[in-house]
C-alpha positions as CSV (number, residue, x, y, z in Angstrom):
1,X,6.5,-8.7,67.2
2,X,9.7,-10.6,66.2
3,X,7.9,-13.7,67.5
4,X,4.9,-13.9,64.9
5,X,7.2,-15.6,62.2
6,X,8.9,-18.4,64.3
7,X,8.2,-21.8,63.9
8,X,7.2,-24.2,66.4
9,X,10.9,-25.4,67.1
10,X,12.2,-21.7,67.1
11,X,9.8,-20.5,69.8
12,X,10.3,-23.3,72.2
13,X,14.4,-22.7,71.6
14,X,13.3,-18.9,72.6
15,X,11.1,-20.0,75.7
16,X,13.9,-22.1,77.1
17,X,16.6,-20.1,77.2
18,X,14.5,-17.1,78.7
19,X,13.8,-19.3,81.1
20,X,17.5,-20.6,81.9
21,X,17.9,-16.6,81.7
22,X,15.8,-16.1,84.3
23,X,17.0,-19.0,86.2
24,X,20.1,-18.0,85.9
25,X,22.5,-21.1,85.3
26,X,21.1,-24.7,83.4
27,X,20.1,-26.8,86.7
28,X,21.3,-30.1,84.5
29,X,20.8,-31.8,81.6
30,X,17.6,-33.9,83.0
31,X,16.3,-30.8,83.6
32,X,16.3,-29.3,80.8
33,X,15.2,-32.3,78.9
34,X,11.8,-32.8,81.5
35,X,11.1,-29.1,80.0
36,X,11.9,-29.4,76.5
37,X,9.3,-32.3,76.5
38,X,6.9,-30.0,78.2
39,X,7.4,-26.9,76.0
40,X,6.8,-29.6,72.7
41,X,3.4,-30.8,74.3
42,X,2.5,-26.6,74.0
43,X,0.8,-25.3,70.6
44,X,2.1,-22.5,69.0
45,X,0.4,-19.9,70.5
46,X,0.8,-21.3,74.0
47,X,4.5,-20.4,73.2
48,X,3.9,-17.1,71.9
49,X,2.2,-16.1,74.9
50,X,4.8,-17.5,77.0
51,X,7.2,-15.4,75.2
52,X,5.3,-12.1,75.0
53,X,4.5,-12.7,79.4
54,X,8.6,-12.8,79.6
55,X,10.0,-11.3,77.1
């Protein structure tokens, strides 16, 4: 799993843009900022679980 190795930083730069994947455009910079500052309050395996559920 690709994931295993990434640091903190790396994972939630992975579990934000599969989410604006899924979502399909950036909705705005605001946005994207509210969850950035969610996605930092996660621990590291909170994030590799969020990758592995949408990857």
């Amino acid at each position: 799993m690709k994931n295993i190795n990434m640091t903190h930083k790396e994972l939630i730069d992975q579990v934000s843009a599969n989410l604006f994947k899924q979502s399909g455009k950036l909705e705005s910079r605001r946005s994207w900022l509210v969850m950035r500052n969610y996605l930092e309050l996660l621990d590291t395996e909170q994030l590799k679980s969020m990758l592995k559920d949408h990857g």
